[in-house]
C-alpha positions, -999 to 999 in steps of 0.1 A, spaced: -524 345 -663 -504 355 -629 -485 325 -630 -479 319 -663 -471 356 -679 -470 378 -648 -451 359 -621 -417 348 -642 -417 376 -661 -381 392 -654 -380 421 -626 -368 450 -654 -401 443 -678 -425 470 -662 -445 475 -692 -450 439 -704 -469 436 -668 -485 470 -674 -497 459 -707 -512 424 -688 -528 444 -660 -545 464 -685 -558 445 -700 -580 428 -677 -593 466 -671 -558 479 -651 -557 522 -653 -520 524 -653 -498 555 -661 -471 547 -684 -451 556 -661 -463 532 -632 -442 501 -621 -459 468 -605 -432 440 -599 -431 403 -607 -443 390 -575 -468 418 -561 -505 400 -565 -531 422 -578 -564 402 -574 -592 425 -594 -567 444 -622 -601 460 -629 -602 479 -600 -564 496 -597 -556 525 -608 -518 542 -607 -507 575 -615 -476 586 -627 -444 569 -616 -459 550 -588 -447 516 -576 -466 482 -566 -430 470 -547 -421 437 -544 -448 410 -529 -474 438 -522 -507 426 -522 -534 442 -535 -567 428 -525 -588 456 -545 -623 439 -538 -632 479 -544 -613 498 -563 -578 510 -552 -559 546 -565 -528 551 -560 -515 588 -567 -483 604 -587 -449 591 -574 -462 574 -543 -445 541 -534 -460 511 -516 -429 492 -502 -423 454 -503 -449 428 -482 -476 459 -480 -513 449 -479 -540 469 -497 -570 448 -484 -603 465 -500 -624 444 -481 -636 434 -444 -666 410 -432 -694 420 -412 -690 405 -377 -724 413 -362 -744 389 -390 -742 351 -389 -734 348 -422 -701 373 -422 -712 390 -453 -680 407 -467 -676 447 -470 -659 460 -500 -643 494 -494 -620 523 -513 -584 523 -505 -575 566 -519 -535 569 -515 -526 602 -530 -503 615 -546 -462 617 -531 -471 591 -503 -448 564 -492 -457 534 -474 -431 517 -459 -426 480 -456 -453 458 -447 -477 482 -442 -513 470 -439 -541 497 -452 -581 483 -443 -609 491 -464 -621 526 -467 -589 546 -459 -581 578 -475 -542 583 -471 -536 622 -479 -512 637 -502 -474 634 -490 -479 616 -461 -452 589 -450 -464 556 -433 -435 537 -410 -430 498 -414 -451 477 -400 -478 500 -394 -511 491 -399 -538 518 -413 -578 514 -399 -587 552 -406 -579 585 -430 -546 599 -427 -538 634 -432 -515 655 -458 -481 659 -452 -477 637 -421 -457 610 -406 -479 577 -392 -461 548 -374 -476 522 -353 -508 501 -350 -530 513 -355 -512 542 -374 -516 574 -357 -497 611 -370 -464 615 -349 -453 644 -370 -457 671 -398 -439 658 -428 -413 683 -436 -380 684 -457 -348 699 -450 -346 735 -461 -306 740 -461 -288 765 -480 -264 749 -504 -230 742 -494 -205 763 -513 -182 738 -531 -145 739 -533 -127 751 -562 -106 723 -567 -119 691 -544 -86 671 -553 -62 694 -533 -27 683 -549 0 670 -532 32 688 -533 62 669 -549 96 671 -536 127 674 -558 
């Protein structure tokens, strides 16, 4: 199916991919935009809110299930990997986990998130960071592994009166 339907479909056909996804079990928002080349390996176990994005050649290795929240982005070359192996045993048995990314989140690019990570609501994740543990709301991670730098916080200016007339004209001689 991914390389037949999913993978050439053109970049602007969101919902034809949406339609595929679910139905192979997929809970997508109408809203929710996965493109051509991001790999979802278990459609059953995704889940996107409201405007959210799968970016370009994320992949989603949702062993367990994976939610993504309202309006949060997961940038290009990000990987969701639901799923570790158990070291300590000979026979590496693997260990499926939930990957929770709330709502208003961005991960930036190539981000990695492990198994059982709950990324709180509004929280901002640099490139190239890689995620091993809960993240809190409203915060700012970078590094690896991702640790808080700062409170995530938006400008708060007063608007900037605007000019009558923003063309001044130039005055013409006689």
């Amino acid at each position: 199916m991914y390389a037949i339907l999913f993978r050439p479909s053109p970049e602007f056909l969101h919902g034809w991919r949406r339609l595929l996804l679910c139905t192979f079990g997929a809970r997508l928002s109408p809203s929710a935009r996965v493109y051509p080349s991001a790999r979802v390996w278990a459609p059953w176990n995704l889940e996107m809110g409201p405007h959210s994005c799968l970016g370009r050649q994320v992949d989603c290795y949702n062993v367990a299930r994976i939610r993504i929240g309202a309006r949060s982005t997961i940038s290009q070359y990000s990987y969701l990997c639901g799923a570790t192996h158990d070291y300590t045993k000979a026979t590496y048995p693997l260990l499926a986990g939930a990957i929770i990314i709330d709502d208003d989140c961005w991960l930036g690019a190539d981000v990695f998130v492990g198994p059982h990570v709950h990324i709180g609501p509004g929280t901002v994740i640099g490139a190239r960071s890689s995620v091993y543990g809960d993240l809190p709301s409203w915060s700012v991670a970078v590094g690896n592994p991702a640790k808080v730098i700062k409170p995530r916080e938006f400008d708060r200016c007063p608007e900037t009166p605007r000019p009558e007339n923003p063309r001044p004209e130039t005055e013409v001689s006689p």
